[in-house]
C-alpha positions in Angstrom: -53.6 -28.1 44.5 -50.2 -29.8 43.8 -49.2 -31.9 40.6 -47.1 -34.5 40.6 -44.0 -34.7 38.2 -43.4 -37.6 36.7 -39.9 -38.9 37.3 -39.1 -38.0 33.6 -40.3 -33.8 33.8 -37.4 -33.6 37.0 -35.0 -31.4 35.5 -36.2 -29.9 33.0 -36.1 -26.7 34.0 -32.1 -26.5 35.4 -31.8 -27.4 31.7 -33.3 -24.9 30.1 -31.3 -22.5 32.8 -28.0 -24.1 31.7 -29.2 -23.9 27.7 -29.9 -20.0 29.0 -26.7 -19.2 30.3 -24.7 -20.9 28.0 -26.4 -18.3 25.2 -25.8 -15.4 27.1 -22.5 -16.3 27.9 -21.2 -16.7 24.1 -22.7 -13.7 23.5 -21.0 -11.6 25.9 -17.9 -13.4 24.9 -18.7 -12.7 21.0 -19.1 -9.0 22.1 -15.9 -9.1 24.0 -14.2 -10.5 20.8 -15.7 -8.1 18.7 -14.7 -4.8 20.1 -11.3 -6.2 20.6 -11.0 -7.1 17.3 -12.2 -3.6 16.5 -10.3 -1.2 17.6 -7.0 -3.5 16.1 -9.0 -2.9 12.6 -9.2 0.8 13.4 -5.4 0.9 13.8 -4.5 -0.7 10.7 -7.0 1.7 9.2 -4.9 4.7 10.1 -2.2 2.9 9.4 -3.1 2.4 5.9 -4.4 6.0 5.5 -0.9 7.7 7.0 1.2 5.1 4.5 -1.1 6.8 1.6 -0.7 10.4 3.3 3.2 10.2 3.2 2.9 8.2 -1.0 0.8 11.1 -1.9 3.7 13.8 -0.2 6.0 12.2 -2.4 4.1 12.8 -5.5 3.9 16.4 -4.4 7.0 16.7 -3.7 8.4 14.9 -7.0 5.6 17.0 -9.1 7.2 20.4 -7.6 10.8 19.3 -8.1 9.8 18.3 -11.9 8.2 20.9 -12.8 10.8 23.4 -12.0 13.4 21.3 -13.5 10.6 21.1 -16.8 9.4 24.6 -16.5 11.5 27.2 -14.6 15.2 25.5 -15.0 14.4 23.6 -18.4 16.8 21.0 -17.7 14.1 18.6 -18.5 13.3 18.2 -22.0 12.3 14.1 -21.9 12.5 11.3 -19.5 15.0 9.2 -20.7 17.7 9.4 -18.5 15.2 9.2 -15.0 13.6 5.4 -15.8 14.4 3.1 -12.9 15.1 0.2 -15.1 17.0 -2.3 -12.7 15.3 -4.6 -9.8 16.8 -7.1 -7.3 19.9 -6.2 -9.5 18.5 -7.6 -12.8 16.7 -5.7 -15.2 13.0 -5.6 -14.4 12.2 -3.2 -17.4 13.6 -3.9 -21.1 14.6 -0.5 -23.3 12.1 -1.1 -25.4 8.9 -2.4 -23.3 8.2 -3.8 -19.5 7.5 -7.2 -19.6 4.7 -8.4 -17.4 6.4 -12.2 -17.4 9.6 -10.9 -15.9 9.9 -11.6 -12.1 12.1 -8.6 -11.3 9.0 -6.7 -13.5 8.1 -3.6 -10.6 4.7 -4.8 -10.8 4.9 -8.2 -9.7 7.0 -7.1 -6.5 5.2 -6.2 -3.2 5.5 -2.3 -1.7 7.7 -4.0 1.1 9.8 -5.4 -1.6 10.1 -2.7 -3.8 10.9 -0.1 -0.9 14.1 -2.6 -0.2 15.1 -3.0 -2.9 15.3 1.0 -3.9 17.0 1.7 -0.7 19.4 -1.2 -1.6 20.2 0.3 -4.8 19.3 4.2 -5.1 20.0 4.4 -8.7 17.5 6.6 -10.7 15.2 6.8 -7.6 14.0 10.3 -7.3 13.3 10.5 -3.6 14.8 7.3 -1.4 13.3 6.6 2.2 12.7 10.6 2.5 10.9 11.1 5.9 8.1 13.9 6.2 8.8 17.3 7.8 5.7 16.6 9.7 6.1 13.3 10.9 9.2 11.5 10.6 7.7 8.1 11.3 6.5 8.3 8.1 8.3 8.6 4.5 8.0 7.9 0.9 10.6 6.8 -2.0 10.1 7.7 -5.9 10.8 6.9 -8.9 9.8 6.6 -12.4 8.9 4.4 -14.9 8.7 3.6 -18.9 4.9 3.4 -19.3 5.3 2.5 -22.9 4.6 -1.1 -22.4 1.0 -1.9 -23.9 1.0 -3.3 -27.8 0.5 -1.1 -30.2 1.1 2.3 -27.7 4.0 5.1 -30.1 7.6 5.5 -28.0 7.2 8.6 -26.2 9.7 9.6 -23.8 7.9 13.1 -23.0 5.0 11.1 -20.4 6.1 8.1 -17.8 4.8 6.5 -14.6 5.7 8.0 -11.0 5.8 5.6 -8.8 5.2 6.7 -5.1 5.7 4.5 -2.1 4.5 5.7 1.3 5.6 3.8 4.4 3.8 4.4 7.6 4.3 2.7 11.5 4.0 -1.1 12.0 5.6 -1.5 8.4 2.7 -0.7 6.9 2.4 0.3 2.9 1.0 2.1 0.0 1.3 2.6 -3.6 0.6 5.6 -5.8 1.1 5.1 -9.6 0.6 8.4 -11.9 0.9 9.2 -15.3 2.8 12.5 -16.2 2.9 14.0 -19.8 5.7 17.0 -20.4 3.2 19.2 -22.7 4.8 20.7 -26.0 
């Protein structure tokens, strides 16, 4: 037995075909966009983790060189004389404290910015641009800093801030801030 369709049903079904492969076909292409997208997350990833590899060599390497200027050459007593005090060539850090509000302040400027501006002016960096004897596309700068900013915190010149900055491929950055106390 045959039915009829009424002149209204014709189509019906090619419409639900189009509807059908119009789903399928954004979700190939969301697939396709997804993986592509993926693996470009993945390198930025390693990226990120090789900058951070090559800040954390130059804490190592500043903590060693430190420590036998501190312990085994004692020609560290304080850190007075090793603040980094000046940025974009005006002073970022007073004497006294390190003001927040300042816009040369170290905090306020971006790993990119700060790396420049050290390799601009090397003055009381410890380590400037120093490439790893591993990998030479990577390096890291140091330097220190007066941590005796907060209210209320006594002047003590034997503990700072070691500032490590770790560059990586693709221009890609990282920042490692550690607090060091010379023990009496």
């Amino acid at each position: 037995m045959k039915t009829q369709m009424s002149p209204r049903e014709r189509g019906v079904g090619l419409i639900i075909m189009i509807i059908v492969i119009a789903f399928l076909l954004s979700v190939g292409i969301l697939l396709l966009f997804v993986t592509g997208t993926g693996s470009a997350v993945a390198g930025n990833v390693r990226q990120q983790e090789r900058a951070l590899d090559a800040a954390e060599a130059g804490f190592d390497a500043t903590f060693e060189q430190l420590n036998s200027n501190i312990i085994l050459n004692q020609t560290i007593s304080d850190f007075t004389l090793l603040y980094r005090t000046i940025f974009n060539g005006q002073p970022g850090l007073d004497d006294s404290s390190p003001n927040p509000a300042n816009p040369n302040y170290y905090m306020r400027l971006t790993d990119e910015e700060l790396w420049a501006d050290v390799v601009k002016d090397p003055t009381n960096a410890i380590f400037v641009n120093q490439p790893l004897t591993t990998d030479s596309s990577m390096a890291y700068t140091v330097f220190l800093i007066n941590d005796e900013g907060a209210p209320g915190v006594t002047i003590n010149d034997r503990d700072c801030d070691i500032i490590c900055l770790g560059r990586a491929g693709r221009n890609t950055y990282a920042r490692i801030i550690v607090k060091i106390e010379i023990q009496q």
